[in-house]
Phi, psi and omega in degrees: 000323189295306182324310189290324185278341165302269193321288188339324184252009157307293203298310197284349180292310188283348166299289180327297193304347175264352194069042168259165185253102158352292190286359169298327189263115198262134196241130198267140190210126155284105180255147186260107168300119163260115180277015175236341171222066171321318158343302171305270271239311209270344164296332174299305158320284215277331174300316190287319172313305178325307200271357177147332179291124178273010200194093203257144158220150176235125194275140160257119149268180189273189300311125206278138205259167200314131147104342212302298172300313201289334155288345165283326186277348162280296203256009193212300166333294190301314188289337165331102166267130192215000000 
């Protein structure tokens, strides 16, 4: 989180110095799913959402468990406040 919040004000310095619009721009994050603690994973979500991110992925790795996606889109998407 510190990195992510780091670039942003990297990104927002070198935007200000060119005259770019910020908001123009979708700032993007990779979340690592932990298929044993959604709680973990959707907290995780919601830090990045917090600090600016507009562009989510949420990484799956192998071996993927029965069900996986429709449960992120069930127990985990709805709660993202954003």
């Amino acid at each position: 989180m510190e990195t992510f919040t780091h670039k942003i004000g990297v990104l927002r310095e070198h935007c200000a110095a060119v005259g770019r619009d910020m908001t123009q721009i979708e700032l993007s994050v990779q979340v690592l799913v932990n298929y044993d603690d959604f709680d973990a994973t959707m907290q995780a979500v919601q830090g990045y959402v917090d600090a600016g991110a507009t562009h989510l992925i949420l990484n799956l790795r192998y071996p993927y468990p029965q069900g996986i996606v429709a449960r992120l889109a069930e127990e985990v998407v709805p709660r993202i406040r954003g």
